[in-house]
DSSP file (Angstrom, degrees, kcal/mol; ACC not computed):
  #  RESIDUE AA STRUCTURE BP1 BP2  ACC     N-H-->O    O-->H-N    N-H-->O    O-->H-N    TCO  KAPPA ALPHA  PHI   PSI    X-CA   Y-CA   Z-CA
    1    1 A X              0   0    0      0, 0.0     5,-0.1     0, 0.0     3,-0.0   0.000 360.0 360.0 360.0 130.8   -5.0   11.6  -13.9
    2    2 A X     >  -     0   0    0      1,-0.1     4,-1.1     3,-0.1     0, 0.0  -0.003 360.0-104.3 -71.1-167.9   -6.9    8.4  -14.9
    3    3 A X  H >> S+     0   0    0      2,-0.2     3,-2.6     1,-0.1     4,-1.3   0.979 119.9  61.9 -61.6 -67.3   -7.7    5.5  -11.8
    4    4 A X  H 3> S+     0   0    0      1,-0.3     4,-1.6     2,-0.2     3,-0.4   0.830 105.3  37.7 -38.4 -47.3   -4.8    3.5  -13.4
    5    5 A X  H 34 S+     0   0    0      1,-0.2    -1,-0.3     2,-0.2     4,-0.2   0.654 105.3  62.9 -99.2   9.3   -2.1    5.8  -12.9
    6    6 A X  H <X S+     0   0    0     -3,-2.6     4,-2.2    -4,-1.1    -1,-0.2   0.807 108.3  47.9 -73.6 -21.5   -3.0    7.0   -9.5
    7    7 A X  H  X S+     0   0    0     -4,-1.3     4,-0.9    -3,-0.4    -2,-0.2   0.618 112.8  52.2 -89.2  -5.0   -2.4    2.9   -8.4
    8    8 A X  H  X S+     0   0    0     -4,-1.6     4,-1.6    -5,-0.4     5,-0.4   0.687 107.9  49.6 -89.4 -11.6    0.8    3.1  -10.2
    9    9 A X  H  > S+     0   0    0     -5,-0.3     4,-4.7    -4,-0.2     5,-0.3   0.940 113.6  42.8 -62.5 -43.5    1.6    6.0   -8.4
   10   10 A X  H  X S+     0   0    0     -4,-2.2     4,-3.0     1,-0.2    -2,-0.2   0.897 115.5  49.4 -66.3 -24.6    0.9    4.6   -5.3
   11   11 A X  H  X S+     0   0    0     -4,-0.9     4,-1.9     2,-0.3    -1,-0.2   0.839 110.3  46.1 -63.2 -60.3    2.5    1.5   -6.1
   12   12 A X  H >X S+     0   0    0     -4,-1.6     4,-3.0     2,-0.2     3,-0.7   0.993 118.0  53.6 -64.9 -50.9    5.8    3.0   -7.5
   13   13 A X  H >X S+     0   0    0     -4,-4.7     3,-0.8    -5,-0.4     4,-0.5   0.893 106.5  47.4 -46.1 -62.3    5.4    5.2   -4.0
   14   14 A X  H 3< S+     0   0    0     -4,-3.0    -1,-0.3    -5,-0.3     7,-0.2   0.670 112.7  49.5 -48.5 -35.3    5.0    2.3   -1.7
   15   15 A X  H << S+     0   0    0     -4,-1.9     6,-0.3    -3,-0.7    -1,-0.2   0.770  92.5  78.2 -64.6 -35.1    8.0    0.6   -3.2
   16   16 A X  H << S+     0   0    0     -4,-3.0    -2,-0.2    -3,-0.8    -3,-0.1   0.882  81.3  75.5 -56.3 -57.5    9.9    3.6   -2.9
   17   17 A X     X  -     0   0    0     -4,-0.5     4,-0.9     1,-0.1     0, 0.0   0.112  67.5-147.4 -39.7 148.0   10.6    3.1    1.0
   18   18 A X  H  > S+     0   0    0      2,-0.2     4,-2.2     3,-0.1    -1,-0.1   0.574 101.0  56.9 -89.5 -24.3   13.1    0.4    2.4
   19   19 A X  H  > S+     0   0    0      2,-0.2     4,-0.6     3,-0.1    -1,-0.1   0.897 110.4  40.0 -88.6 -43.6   11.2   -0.2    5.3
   20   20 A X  H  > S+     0   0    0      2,-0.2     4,-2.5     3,-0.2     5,-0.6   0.995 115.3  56.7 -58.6 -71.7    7.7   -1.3    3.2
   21   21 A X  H  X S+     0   0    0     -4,-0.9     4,-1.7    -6,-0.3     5,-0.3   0.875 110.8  41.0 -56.9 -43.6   10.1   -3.2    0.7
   22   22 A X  H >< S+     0   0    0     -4,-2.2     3,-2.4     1,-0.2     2,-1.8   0.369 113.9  59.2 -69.2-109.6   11.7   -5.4    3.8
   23   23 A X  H 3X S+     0   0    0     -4,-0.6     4,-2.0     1,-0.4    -2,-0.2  -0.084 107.6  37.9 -39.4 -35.6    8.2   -5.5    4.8
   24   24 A X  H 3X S+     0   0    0     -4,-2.5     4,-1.4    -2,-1.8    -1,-0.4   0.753 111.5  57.1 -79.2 -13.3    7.1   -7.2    1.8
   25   25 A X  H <X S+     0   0    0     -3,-2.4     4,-0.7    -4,-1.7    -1,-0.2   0.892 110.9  50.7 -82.7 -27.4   10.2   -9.4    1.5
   26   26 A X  H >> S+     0   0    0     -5,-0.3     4,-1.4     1,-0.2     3,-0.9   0.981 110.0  50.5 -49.8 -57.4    8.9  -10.4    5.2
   27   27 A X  H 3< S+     0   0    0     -4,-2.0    47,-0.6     1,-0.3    -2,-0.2   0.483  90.8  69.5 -77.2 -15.4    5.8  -11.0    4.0
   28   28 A X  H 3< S+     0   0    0     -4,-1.4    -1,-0.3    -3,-0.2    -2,-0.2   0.823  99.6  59.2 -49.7 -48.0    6.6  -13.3    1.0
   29   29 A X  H << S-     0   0    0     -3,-0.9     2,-0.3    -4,-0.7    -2,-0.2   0.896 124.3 -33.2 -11.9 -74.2    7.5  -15.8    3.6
   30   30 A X     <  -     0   0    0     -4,-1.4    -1,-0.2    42,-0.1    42,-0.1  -0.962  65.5 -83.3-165.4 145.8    4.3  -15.9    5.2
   31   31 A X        -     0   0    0     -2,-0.3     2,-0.3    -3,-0.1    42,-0.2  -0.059  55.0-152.4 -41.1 173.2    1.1  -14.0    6.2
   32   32 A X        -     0   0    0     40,-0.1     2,-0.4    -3,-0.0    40,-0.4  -0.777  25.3-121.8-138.8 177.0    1.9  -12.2    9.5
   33   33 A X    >>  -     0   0    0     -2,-0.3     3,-2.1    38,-0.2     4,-0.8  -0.985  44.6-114.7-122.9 127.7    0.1  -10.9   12.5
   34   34 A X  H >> S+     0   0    0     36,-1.4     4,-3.4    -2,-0.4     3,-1.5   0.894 118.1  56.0 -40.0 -40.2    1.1   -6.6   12.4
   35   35 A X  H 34 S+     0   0    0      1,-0.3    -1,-0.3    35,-0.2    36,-0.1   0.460 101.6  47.8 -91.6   0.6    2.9   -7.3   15.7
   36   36 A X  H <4 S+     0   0    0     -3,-2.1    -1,-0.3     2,-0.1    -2,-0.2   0.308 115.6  48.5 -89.8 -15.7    5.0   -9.9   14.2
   37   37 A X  H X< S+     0   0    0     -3,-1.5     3,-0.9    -4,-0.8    -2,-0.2   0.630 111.6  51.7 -50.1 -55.3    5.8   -7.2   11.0
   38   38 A X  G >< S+     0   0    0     -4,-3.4     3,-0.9     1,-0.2     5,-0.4   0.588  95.4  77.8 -80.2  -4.4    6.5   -4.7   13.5
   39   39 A X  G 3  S+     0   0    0      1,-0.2    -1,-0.2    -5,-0.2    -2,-0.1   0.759  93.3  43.6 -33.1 -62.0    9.1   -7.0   15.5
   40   40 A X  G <  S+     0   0    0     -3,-0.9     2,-0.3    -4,-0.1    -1,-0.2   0.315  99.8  89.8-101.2  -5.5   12.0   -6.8   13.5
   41   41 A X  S <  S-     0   0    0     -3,-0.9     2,-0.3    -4,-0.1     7,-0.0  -0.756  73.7-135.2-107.4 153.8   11.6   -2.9   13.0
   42   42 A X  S    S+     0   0    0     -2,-0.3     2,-0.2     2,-0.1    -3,-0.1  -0.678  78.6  82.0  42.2  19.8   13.3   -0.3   15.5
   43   43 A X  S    S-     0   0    0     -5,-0.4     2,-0.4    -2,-0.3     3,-0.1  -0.559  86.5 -80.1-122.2-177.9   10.0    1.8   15.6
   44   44 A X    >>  -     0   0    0     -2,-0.2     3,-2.0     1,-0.1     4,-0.8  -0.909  36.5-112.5-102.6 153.8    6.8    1.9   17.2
   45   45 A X  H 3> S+     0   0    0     -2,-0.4     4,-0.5     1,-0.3     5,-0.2   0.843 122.4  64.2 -21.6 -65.6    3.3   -0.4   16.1
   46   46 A X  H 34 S+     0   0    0      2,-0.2     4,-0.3     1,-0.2    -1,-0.3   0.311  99.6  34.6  36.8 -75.0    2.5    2.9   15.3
   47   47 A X  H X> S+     0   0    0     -3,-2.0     3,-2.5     2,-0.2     4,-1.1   0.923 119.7  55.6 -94.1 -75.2    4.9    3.9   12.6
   48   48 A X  H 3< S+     0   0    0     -4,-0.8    -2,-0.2     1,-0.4    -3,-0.1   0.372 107.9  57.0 -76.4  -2.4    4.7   -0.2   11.0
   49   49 A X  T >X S+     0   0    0     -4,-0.5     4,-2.0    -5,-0.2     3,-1.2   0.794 100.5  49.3 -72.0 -56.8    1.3    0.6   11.0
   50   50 A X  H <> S+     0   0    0     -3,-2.5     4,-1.5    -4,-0.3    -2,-0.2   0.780 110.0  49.4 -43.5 -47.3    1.5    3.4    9.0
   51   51 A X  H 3X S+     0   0    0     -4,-1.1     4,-0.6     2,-0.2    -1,-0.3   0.458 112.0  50.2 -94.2   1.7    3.6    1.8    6.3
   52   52 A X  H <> S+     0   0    0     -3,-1.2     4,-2.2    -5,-0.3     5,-0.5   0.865  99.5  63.8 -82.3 -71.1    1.3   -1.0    6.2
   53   53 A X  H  X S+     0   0    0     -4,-2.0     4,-1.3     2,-0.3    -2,-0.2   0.637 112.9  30.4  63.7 -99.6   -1.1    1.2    5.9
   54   54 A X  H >< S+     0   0    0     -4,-1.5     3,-3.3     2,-0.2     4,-0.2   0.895 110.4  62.4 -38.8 -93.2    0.4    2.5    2.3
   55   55 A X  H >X>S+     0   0    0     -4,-0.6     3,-2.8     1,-0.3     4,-2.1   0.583 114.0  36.6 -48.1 -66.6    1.7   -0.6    1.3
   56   56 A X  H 3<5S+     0   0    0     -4,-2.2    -1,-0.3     1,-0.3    -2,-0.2   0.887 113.0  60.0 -70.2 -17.0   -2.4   -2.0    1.5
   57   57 A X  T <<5S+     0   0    0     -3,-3.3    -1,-0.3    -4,-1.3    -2,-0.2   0.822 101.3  48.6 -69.5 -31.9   -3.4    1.2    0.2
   58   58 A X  T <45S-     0   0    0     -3,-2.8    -2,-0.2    -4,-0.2    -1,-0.2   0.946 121.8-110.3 -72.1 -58.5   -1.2    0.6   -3.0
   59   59 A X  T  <5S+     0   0    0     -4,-2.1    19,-0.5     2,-0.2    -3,-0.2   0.533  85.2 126.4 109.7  30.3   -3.0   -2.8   -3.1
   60   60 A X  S   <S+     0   0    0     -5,-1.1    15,-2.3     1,-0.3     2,-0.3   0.352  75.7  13.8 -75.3 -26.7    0.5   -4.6   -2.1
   61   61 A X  B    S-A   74   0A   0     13,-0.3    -1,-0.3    -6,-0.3    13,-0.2  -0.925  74.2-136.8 175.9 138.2   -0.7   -6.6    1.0
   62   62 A X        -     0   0    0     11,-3.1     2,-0.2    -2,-0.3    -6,-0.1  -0.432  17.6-142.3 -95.3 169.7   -4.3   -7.3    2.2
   63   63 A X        -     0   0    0      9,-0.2     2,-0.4    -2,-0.1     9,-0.2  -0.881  15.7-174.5-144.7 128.9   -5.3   -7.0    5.8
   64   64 A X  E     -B   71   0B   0      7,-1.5     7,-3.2    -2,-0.2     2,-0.4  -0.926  20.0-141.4-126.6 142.8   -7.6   -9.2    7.7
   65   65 A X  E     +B   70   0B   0     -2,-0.4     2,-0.4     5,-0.2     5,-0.3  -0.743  19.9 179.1 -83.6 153.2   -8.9   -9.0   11.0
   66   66 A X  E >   -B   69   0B   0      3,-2.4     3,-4.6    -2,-0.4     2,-0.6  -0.976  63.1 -54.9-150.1 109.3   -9.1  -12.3   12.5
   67   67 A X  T 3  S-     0   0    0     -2,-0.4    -2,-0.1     1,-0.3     3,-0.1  -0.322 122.1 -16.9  55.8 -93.7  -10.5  -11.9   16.1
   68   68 A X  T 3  S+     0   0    0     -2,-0.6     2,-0.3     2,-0.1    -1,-0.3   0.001 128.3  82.5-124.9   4.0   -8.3   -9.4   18.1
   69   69 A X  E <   -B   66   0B   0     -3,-4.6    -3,-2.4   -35,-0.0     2,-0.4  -0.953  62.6-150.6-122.0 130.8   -5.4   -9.8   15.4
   70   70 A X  E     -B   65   0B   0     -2,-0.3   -36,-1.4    -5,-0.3     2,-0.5  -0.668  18.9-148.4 -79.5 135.6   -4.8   -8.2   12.0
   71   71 A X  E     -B   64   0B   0     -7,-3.2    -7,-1.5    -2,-0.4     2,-0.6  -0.968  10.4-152.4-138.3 147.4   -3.1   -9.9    9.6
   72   72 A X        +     0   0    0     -2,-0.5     2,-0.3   -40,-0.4    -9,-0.2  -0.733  22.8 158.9 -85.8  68.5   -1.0   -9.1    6.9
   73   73 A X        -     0   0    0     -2,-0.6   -11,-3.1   -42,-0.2   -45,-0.1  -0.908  41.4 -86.2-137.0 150.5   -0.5  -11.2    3.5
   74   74 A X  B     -A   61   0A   0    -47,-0.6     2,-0.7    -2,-0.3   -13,-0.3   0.267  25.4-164.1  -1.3 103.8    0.8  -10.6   -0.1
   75   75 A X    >   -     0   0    0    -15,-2.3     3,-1.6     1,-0.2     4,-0.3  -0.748   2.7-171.6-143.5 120.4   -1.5   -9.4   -2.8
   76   76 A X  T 3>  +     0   0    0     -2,-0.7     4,-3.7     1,-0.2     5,-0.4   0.678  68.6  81.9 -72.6 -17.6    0.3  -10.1   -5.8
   77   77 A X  H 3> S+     0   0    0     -3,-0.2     4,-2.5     1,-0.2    -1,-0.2   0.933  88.3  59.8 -31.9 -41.8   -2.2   -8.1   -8.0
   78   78 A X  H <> S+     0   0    0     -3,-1.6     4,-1.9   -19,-0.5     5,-0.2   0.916 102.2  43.0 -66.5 -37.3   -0.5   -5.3   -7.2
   79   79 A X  H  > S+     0   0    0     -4,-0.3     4,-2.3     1,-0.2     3,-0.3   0.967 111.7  62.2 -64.8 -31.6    3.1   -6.0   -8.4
   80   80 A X  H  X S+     0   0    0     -4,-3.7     4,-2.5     1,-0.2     5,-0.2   0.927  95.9  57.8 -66.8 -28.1    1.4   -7.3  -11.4
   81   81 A X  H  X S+     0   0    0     -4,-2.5     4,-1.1    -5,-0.4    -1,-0.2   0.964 108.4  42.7 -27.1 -75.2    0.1   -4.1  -12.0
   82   82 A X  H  X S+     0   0    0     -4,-1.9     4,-0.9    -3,-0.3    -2,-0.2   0.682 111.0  59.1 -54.5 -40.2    3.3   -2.6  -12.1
   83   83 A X  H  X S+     0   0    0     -4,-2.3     4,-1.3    -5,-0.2     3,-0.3   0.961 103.5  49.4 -44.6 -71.6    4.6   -5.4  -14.2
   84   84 A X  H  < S+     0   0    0     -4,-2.5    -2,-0.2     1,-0.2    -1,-0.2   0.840 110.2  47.3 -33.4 -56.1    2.3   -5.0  -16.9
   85   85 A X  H  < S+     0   0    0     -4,-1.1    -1,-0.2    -5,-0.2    -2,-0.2   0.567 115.4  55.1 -82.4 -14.0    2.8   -1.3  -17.3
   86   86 A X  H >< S+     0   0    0     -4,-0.9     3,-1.2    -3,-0.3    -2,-0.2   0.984 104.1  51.5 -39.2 -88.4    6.7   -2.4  -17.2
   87   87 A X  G >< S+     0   0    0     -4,-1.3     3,-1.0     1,-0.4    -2,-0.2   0.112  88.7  77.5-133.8 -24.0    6.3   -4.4  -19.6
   88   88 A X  G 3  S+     0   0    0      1,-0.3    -1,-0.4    -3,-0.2    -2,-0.1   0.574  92.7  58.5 -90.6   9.0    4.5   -1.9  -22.2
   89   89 A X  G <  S-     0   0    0     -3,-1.2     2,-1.0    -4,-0.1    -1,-0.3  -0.045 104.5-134.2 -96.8  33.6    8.0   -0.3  -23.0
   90   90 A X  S <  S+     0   0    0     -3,-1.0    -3,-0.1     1,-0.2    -2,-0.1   0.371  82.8  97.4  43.8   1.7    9.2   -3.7  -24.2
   91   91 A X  S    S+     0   0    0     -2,-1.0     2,-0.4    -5,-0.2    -1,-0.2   0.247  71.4  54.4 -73.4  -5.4   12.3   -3.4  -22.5
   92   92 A X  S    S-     0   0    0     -5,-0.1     2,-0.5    -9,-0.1    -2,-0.1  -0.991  77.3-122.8-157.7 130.1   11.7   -5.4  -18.9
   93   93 A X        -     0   0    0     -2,-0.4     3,-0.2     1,-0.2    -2,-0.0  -0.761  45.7 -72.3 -76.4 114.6   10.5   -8.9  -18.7
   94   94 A X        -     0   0    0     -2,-0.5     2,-1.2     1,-0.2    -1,-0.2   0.496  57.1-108.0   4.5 116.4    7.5   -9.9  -16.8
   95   95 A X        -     0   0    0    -16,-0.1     2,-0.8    -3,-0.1    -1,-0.2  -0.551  33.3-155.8 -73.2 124.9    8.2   -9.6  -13.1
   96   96 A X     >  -     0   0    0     -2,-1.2     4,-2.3    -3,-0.2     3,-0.3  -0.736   7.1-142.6 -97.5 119.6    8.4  -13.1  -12.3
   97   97 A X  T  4 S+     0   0    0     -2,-0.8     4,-0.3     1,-0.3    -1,-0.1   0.686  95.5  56.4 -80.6  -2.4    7.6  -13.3   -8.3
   98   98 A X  T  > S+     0   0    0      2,-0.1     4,-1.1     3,-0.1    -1,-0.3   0.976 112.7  41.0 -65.7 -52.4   10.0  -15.9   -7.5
   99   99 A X  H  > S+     0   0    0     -3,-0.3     4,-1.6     2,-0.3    -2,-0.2   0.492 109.4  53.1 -83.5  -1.8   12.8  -14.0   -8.8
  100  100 A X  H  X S+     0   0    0     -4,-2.3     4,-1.9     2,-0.2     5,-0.4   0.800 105.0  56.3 -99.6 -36.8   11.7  -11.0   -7.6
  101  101 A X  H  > S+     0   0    0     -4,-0.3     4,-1.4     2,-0.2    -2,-0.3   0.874 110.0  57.8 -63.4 -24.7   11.6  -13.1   -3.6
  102  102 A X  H  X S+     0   0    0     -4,-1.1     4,-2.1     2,-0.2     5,-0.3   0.965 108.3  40.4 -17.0 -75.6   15.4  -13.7   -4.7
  103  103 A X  H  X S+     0   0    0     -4,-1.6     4,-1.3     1,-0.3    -2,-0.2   0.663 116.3  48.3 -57.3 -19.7   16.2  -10.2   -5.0
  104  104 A X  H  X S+     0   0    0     -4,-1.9     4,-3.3     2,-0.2    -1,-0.3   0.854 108.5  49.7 -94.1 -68.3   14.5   -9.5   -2.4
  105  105 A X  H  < S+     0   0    0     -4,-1.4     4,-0.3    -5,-0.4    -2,-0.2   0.853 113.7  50.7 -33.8 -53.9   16.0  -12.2    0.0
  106  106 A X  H >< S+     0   0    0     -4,-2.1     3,-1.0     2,-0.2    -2,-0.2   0.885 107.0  51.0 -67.1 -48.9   19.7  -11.1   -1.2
  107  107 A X  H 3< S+     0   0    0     -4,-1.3    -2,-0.2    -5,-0.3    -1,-0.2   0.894 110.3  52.9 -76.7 -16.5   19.2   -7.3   -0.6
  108  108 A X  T 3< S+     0   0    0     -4,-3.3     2,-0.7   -86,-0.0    -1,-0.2   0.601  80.5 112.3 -53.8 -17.4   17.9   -8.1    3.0
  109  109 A X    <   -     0   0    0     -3,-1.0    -4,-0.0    -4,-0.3    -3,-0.0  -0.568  51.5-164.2 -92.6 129.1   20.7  -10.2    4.1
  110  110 A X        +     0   0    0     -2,-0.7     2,-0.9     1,-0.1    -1,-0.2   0.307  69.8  95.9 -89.4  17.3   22.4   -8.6    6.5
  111  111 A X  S    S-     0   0    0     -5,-0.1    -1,-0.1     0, 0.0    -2,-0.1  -0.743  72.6-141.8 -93.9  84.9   25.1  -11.2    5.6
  112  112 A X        -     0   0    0     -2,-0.9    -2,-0.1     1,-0.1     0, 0.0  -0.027  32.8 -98.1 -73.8 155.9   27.6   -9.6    3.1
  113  113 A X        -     0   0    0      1,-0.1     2,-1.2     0, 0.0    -1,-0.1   0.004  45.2 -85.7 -65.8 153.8   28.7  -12.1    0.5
  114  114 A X        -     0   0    0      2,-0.1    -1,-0.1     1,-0.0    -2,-0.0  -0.553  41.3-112.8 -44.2 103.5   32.2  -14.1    0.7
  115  115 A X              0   0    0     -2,-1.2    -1,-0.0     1,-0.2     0, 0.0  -0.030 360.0 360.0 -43.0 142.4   35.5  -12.6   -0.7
  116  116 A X              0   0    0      0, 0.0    -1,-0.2     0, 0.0    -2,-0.1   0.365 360.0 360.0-132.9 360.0   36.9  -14.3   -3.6
């Protein structure tokens, strides 16, 4: 297996999770601090570590230390990665990373839509 399709493995792998995908939908919003990631989650640092972890490991989210603080933010190469190789059965449109912070935004809200 060439370089390229071990980071689409990881990639498609690192997406696979619900807990990484809200993470990135977090993180579309804004860089983070890990303990401001790990907030929202029902785990330990620990665990939200671990799926960061991946998730930088795909090459989904950078991480910088900053003093005594890690921080977390976007790195869109990676979906574009995925995009591309989408994109070479001509069948799927460019992921466009607005629309994909839509989709993302709507399957996180824990607000179910109106009845019509």
């Amino acid at each position: 297996m060439t370089d390229p399709e071990k980071r689409l493995d990881q990639i498609f792998q690192a997406l696979a999770d619900p807990t990484r995908r809200r993470i990135l939908g977090m993180l579309l919003e804004d860089d983070m601090a890990v303990s401001d990631v790990a907030a929202p989650f029902d785990v330990s640092l620990a665990a939200v570590s671990k799926h960061l972890a991946v998730l930088a490991g795909a090459g989904l989210i950078r991480q910088e230390r900053r003093g005594r603080i890690t921080w977390c933010e976007i790195d869109p190469d990676g979906l574009r990665r995925a995009s591309i190789w989408m994109q070479g059965f001509g069948q799927f449109d460019p992921v466009d990373l607005d629309d994909f912070e839509r989709f993302l935004g709507q399957m996180l809200d824990p607000t179910p839509p109106a009845p019509e």
